[in-house]
C-alpha positions, 0 to 999 in steps of 0.5 A, spaced: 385 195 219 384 188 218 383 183 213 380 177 213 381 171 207 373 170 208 368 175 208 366 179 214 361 184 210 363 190 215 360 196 210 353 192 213 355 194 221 354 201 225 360 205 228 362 202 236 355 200 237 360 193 239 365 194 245 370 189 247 371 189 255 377 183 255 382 188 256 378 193 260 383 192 266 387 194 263 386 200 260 384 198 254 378 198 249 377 195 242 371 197 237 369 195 230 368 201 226 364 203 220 367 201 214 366 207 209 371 210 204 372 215 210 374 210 215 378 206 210 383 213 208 384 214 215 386 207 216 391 207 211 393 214 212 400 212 213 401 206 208 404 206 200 399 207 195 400 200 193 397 198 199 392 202 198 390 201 191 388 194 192 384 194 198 378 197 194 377 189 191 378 186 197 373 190 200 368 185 202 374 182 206 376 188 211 373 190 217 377 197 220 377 197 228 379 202 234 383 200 239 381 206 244 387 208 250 386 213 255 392 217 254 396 222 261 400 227 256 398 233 253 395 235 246 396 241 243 392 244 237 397 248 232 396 252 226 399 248 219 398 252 214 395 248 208 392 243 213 387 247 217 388 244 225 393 239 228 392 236 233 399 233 236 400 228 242 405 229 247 407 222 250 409 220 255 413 214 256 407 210 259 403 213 254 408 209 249 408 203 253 401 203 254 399 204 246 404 199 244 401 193 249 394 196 246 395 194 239 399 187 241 393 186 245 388 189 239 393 184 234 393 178 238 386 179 238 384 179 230 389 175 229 386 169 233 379 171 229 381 170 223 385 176 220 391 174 214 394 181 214 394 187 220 395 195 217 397 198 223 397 206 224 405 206 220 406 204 213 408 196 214 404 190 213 404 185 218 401 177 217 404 173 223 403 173 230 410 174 231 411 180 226 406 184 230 408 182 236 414 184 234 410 191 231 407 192 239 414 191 243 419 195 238 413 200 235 414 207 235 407 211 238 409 217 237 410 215 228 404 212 228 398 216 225 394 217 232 387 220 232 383 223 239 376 220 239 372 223 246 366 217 246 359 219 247 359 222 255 367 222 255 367 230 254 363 232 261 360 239 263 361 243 268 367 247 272 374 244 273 375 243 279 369 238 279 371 234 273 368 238 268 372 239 261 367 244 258 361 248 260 354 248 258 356 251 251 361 246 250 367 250 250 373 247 253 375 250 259 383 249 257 381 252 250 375 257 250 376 259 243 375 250 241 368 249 241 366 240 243 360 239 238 359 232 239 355 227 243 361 227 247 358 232 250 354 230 256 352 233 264 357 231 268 353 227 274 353 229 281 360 229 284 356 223 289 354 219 283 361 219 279 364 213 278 370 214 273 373 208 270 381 209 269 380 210 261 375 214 261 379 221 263 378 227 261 385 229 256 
């Protein structure tokens, strides 16, 4: 999350309808998403209540942004009683690289564009260039309050061994009693038209 010492009227846009390619060789993509209460809670899940409770007068200020990283480790979904469903990332040493270059690519970014504050997926606030880089080199993924979001197509049908994760009910090979419900769900092309960019891997 970012916030801006100007208006930046985020409530007003649509969710990924924008996507920076700057970084795209390096395996990294960075989307505005809506600002809804829903998308504010979930960016600043790992913060204190302060923080939180003076993010609503400031509102017209903040704009919440997804920097999205394909991952190599697994994901397994455990049972938490009380809490439903959790997915939990098994990173590798990679994964943890790749995720930290991405928020100092995503910071740099904002930073330069007029942020004044950066709320990372971690309970700290940062304000300078030097405090997130600082962030993105010692940061610690696998503290961070990572979420799994296939983008529309990512989820393709069709059998494993052509590159398919799910089949055309939308259950997941790996997981057949998990269901995929989304647009992410999509005919995989023919095994001649694909052309799969590195951040675009099934996980």
């Amino acid at each position: 999350m970012a916030r801006f010492s100007e208006s930046v009227r985020a409530t007003e846009g649509t969710i990924f309808t924008a996507q920076l390619q700057e970084f795209a060789d390096r395996g990294v993509r960075v989307m505005p998403a809506n600002l809804t209460p829903g998308s504010l809670a979930a960016a600043l899940a790992a913060h204190p209540a302060g923080t939180v409770d003076r993010m609503p007068a400031q509102l017209d200020r903040i704009a919440v942004y997804t920097t999205q990283v394909s991952v190599q480790g697994t994901a397994r979904l455990l049972a938490v009683p009380g809490l439903g469903a959790v997915l939990r990332h098994g990173l590798t040493g990679s994964d943890r690289d790749l995720l930290r270059s991405a928020f100092r690519y995503t910071a740099e970014l904002l930073l330069e564009a007029g942020a004044v504050e950066l709320l990372p997926p971690a309970p700290v606030g940062l304000t300078t260039a030097a405090q997130a880089a600082d962030f993105g080199q010692h940061g610690r993924p696998e503290n961070w309050d990572l979420i799994s979001v296939h983008a529309m197509a990512s989820c393709r049908m069709g059998p494993p061994a052509l590159g398919g994760v799910c089949d055309a009910q939308g259950r997941p090979s790996a997981s057949p009693t998990c269901g995929c419900a989304t647009r992410a769900s999509c005919p995989a092309p023919p095994v001649s038209a694909r052309r799969r960019p590195s951040w675009a891997s099934p996980t």
